[in-house]
C-alpha positions as CSV (number, residue, x, y, z in Angstrom):
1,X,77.5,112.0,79.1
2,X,81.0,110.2,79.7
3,X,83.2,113.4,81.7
4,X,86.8,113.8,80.3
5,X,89.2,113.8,82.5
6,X,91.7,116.6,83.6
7,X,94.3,114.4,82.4
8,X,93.0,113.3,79.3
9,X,92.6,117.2,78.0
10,X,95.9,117.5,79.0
11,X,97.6,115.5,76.7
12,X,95.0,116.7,74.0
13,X,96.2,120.1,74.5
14,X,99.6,119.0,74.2
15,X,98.3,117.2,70.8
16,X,99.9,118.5,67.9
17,X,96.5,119.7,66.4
18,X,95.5,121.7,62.3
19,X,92.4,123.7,61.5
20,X,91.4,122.4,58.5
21,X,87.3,123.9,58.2
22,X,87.5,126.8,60.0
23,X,85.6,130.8,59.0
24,X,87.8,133.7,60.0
25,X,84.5,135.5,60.4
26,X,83.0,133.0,62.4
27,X,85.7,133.5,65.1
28,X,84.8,137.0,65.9
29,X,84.1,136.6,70.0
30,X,81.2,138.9,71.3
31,X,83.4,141.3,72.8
32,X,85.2,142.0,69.3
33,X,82.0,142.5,68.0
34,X,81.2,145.0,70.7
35,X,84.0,147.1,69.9
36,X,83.5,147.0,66.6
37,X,79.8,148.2,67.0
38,X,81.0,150.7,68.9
39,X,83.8,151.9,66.7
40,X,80.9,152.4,64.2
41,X,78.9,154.0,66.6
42,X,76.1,151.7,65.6
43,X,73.5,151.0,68.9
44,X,73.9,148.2,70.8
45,X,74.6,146.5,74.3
46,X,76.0,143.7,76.1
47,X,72.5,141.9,76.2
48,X,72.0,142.4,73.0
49,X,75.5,140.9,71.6
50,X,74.7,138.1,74.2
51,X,71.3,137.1,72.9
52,X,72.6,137.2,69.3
53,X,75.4,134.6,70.4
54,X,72.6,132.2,71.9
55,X,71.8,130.1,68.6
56,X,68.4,127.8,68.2
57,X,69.0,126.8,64.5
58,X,70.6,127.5,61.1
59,X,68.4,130.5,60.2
60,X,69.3,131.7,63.4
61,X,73.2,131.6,62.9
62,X,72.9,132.9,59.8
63,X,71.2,136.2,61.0
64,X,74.2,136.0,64.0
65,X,76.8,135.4,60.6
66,X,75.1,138.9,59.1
67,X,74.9,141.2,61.8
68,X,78.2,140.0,63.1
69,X,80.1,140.6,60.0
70,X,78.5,143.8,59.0
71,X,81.0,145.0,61.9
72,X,83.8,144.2,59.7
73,X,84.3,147.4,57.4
74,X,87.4,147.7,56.7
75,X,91.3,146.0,56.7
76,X,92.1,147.3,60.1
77,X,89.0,145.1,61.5
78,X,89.9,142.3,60.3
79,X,93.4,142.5,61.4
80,X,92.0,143.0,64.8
81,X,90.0,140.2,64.3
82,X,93.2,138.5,63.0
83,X,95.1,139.2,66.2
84,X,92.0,137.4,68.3
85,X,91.8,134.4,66.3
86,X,96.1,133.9,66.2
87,X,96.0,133.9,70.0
88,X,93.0,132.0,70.7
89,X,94.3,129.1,67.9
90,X,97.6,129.0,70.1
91,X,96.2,128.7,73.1
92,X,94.2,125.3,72.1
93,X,97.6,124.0,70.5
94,X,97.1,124.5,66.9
95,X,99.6,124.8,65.1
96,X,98.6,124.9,61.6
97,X,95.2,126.4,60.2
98,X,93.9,126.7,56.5
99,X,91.3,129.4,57.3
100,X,88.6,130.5,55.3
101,X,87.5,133.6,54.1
102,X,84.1,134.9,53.0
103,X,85.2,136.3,49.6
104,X,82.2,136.4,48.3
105,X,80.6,138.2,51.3
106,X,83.6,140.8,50.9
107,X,82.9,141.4,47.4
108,X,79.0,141.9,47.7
109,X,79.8,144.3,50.5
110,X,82.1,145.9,48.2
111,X,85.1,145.8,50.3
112,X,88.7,145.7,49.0
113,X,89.5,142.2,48.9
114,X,93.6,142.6,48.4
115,X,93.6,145.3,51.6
116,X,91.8,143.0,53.5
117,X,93.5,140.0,53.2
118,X,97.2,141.0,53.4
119,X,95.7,143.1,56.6
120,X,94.9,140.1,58.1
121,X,97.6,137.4,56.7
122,X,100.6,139.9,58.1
123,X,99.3,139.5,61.6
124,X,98.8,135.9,61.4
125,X,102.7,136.0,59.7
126,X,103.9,138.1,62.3
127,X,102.5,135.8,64.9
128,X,103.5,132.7,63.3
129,X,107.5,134.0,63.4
130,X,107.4,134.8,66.6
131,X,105.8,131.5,68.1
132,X,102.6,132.9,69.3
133,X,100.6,131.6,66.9
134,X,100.2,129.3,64.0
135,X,101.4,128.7,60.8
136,X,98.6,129.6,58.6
137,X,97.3,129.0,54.4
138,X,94.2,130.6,53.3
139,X,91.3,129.7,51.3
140,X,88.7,131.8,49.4
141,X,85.4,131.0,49.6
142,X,82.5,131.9,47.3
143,X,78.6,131.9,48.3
144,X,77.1,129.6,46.8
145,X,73.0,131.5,46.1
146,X,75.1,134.4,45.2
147,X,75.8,132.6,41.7
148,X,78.2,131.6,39.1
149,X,79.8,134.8,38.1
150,X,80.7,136.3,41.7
151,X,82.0,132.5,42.4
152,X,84.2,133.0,39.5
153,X,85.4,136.2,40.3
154,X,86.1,135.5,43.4
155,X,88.3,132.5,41.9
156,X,90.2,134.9,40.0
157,X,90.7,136.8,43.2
158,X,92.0,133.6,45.0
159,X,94.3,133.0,41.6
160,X,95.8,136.8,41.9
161,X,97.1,135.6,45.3
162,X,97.9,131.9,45.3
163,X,101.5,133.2,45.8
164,X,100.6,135.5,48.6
165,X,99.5,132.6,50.7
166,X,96.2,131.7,48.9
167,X,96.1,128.0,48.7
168,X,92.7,126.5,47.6
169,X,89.1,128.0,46.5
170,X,86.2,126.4,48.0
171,X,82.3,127.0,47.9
172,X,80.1,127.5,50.8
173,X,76.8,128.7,51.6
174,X,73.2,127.4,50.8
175,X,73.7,124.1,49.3
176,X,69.9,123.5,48.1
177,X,70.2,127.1,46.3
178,X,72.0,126.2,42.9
179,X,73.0,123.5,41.3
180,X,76.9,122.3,41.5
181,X,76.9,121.9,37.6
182,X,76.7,126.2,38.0
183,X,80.2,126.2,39.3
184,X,82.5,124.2,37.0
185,X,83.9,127.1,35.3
186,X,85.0,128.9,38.6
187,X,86.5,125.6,39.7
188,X,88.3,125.1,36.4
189,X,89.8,128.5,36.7
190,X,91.0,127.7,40.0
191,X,92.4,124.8,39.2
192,X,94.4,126.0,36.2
193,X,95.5,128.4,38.7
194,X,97.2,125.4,40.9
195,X,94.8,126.1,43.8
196,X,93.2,123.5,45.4
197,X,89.8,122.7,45.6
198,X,87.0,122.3,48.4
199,X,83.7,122.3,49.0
200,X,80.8,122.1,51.5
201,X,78.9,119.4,51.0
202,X,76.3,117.1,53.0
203,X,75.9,119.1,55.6
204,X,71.9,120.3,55.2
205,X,71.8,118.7,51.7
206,X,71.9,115.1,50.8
207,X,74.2,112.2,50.1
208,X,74.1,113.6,46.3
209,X,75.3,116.9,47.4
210,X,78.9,114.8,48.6
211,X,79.1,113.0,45.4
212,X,78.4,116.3,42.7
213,X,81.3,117.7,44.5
214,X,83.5,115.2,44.0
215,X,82.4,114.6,40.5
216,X,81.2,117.7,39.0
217,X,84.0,120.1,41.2
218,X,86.6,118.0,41.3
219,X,86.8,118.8,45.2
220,X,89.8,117.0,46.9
221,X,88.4,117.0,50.5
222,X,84.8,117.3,51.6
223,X,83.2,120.7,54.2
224,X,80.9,118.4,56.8
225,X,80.1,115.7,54.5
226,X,77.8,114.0,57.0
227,X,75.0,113.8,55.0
228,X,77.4,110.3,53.8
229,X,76.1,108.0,56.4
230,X,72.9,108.0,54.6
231,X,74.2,106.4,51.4
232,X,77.1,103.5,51.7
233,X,77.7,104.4,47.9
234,X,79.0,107.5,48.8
235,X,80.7,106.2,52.0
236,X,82.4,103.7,50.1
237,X,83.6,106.5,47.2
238,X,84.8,108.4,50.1
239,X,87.1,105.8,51.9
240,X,88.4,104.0,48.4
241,X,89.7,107.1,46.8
242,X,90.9,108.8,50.1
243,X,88.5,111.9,50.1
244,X,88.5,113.2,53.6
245,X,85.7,115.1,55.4
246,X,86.2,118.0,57.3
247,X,83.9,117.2,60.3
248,X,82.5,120.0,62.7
249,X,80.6,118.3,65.2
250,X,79.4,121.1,67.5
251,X,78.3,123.3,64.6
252,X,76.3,120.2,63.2
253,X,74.2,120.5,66.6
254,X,73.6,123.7,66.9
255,X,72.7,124.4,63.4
256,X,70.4,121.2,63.2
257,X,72.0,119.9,60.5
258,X,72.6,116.7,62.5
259,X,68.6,116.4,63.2
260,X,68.1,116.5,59.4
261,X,71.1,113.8,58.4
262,X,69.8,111.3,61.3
263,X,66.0,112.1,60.5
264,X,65.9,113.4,64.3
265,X,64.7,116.0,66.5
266,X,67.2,117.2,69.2
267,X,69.7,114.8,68.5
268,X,72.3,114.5,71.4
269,X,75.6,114.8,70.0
270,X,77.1,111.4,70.9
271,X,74.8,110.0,68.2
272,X,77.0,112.5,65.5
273,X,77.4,110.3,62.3
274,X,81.6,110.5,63.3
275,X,82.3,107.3,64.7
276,X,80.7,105.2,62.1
277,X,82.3,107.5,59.3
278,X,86.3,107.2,60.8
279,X,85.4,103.2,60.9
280,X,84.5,102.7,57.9
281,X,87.7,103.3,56.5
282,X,87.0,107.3,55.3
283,X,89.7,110.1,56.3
284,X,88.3,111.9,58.6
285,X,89.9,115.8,60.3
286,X,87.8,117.4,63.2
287,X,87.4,121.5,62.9
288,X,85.2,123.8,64.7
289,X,83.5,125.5,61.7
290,X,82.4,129.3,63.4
291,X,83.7,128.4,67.0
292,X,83.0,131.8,68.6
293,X,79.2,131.3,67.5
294,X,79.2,127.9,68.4
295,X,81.1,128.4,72.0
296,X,83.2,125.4,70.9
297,X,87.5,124.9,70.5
298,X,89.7,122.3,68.6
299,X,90.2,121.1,71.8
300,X,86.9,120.6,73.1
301,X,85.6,118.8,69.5
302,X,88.5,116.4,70.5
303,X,87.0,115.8,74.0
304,X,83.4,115.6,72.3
305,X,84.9,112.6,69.8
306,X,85.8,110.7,72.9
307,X,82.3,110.9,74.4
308,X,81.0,109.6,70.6
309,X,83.2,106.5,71.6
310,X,86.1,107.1,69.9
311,X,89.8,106.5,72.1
312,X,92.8,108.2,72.2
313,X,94.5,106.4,69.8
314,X,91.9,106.7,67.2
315,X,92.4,110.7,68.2
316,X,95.8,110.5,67.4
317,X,94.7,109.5,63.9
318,X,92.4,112.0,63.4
319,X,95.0,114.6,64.1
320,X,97.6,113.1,61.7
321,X,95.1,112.9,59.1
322,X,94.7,116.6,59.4
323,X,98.2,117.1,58.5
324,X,98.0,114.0,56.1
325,X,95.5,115.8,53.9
326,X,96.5,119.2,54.8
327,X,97.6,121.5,51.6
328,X,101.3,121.3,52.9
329,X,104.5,120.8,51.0
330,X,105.8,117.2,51.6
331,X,108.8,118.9,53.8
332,X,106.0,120.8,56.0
333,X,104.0,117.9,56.4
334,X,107.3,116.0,57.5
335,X,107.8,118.3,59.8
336,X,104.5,118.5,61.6
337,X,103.7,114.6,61.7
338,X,107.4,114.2,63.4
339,X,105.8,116.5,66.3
340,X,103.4,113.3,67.1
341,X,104.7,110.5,69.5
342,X,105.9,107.3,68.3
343,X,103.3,104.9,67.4
C-alpha cells in the first residue's frame, strides 16, 4: 500500500471539500452512542459499544445501524448528534454537506419528523454562521423494503419542508427488496414539489439497478453506483448524460459490497471500481457514506483515491465536481468553486 505523505494530506485538508452521500445517523461516534444509552438508562458498556463498532459485513452494519439509532428518541438527540457531526465535518475541511436523513426510519419509529429536523438543522445553522461548521441542505430518505406508501409519505414530508432547507428525496435501503417501478409515484410527488431526486443504486445490486433509477425515478445523481463497471452500457449512459455517482469507497469494503461488484472475496481496496469509473469520462464525488461506522473521513477517502492511482490533480476534479453537481444555486456554486486554486 503506497503511504501518503504528511505533505500531501496537508494540502488535502486545506482542499475545499462537499459531502454529497453522507447519513446523519451513521455519524453517531461510539461515545455519543454511550451517552445516549446511558441517558436511556438502557445496559451497556464500553466493550460492548466497541464490539458493535467492529464491522465483518453488511448484515453486520446493519444490526450496528439499528441498535445505534434506537438511541435516537427524541429532537434533543439528534441535535446533540448534530453538534458532533458539525464539528467533526469542519475539522476535515468541508464546507458544504447535503446530509441525509433516515425519514423513513423516523416515521416507523414514530418519531416527530418536523421536531426532529429543525432540532437538528438550527445547530448545523447556528454553526454554519458562526464559521465552525458547514453550510448544509438536507435530503429525506425513504427505506426502500418498507414500501411504496411510507416512501411517499415521507416525500410529502420532504415537500412540507423544501423551503426549510429540504432540498432533494432519495431512496435507500435494500435494493433487491422491491422493485424501482414501486416508487414512481413518491418520486413524482417530489418532483412536482421542486425537490431533487436521488437514489442508491448499484451498490449490492446490479448494473440494472443504476439504470431503473435513472429511467424509472428520474434520479439526477447516482448513491454508490459501482455496480457500473460491470456493464459499459450503463457506464457509457452515465458519462454521456452527466449523471454523477456518489462514491464511498471505505463503506464499499467494509460492507462487501465491493467483493460482490468485482466477483471477489476480500478485495483490497486499491482494486475499488473508482479509477476506471473517473476515466471513463463519468462524474464522479467521493463521500464517506456512515463514517463513524466505517472509521473513515472525507479526508482520508481522498488519501485512499490516491493509493487506487489516482493524482492530485485528478483529486482536484473530484472535488469540483462535488460542487459541480451539488444542489446549489448558481451564485453558491460560484462561490465555492472560486475557493479552488487556479488551474
Amino acid at each position: 500500500m503506497t503511504t501518503v505523505s504528511r505533505e500531501t494530506l496537508t494540502a488535502l485538508r486545506a482542499l475545499p471539500k462537499a459531502e454529497l452521500h453522507l447519513h446523519l445517523e451513521g455519524m453517531l461516534q461510539p461515545q455519543r452512542v454511550l451517552a445516549l444509552a446511558q441517558k436511556y438508562s438502557v445496559p451497556t458498556d464500553w466493550d460492548e459499544v466497541r464490539s458493535r463498532y467492529t464491522l465483518r459485513g453488511f448484515s453486520q452494519f446493519l444490526e450496528l445501524y439499528k441498535w445505534a439509532t434506537s438511541f435516537l428518541r427524541e429532537a434533543a438527540d439528534y441535535a446533540a448528534l448534530a453538534e458532533d457531526a458539525a464539528v467533526t465535518l469542519h475539522e476535515q475541511g468541508v464546507v458544504y454537506a447535503e446530509i441525509t436523513l433516515s425519514v423513513g426510519v423516523m416515521l416507523l419509529r414514530k418519531q416527530n419528523v418536523s421536531g426532529n429536523f429543525f432540532a437538528l438543522r438550527n445547530v448545523f445553522r447556528r454553526h454554519a454562521e458562526a464559521g465552525t461548521g458547514p453550510q448544509v441542505q438536507f435530503i429525506f430518505d425513504a427505506v426502500r423494503q418498507f414500501g411504496a406508501e411510507p416512501a411517499l409519505e415521507v416525500a410529502r414530508l420532504a415537500a412540507s419542508l423544501h423551503n426549510e432547507g429540504v432540498i432533494a428525496f432519495g431512496l435507500g435501503g435494500d435494493e433487491l427488496s422491491l422493485p424501482l417501478q414501486e416508487f414512481r409515484k413518491a418520486y413524482r410527488l417530489a418532483a412536482e414539489h421542486g425537490l431533487h431526486l436521488v437514489a442508491h443504486a448499484g451498490e449490492t445490486g446490479g448494473p440494472e439497478q443504476v439504470q431503473d433509477a435513472i429511467d424509472i425515478l428520474r434520479a439526477e445523481r447516482i448513491g454508490h453506483g459501482i455496480a457500473a463497471i460491470r456493464s459499459s452500457a450503463v457506464m457509457n449512459t452515465l458519462a454521456n448524460r452527466r449523471i454523477p455517482l456518489e462514491v464511498c469507497p471505505t463503506s464499499n469494503l467494509l460492507t462487501n459490497a465491493l467483493d460482490i461488484q468485482l466477483n471477489a472475496t476480500h478485495a483490497k481496496l486499491e482494486r475499488h471500481p473508482l479509477r476506471k469509473l473517473f476515466r471513463h469520462g463519468i462524474p464522479i464525488t467521493i463521500s464517506t457514506d456512515d463514517p463513524a461506522m466505517f472509521h473513515t473521513s472525507l479526508l482520508e477517502e481522498n488519501a485512499a483515491a490516491l493509493r487506487m492511482g489516482l493524482s492530485i490533480a485528478d483529486l482536484v476534479a473530484i472535488n469540483r465536481n462535488a460542487f459541480q453537481y451539488a444542489f446549489l444555486s448558481d451564485a453558491e456554486r460560484k462561490t465555492f468553486l472560486g475557493q479552488f486554486p487556479a488551474a
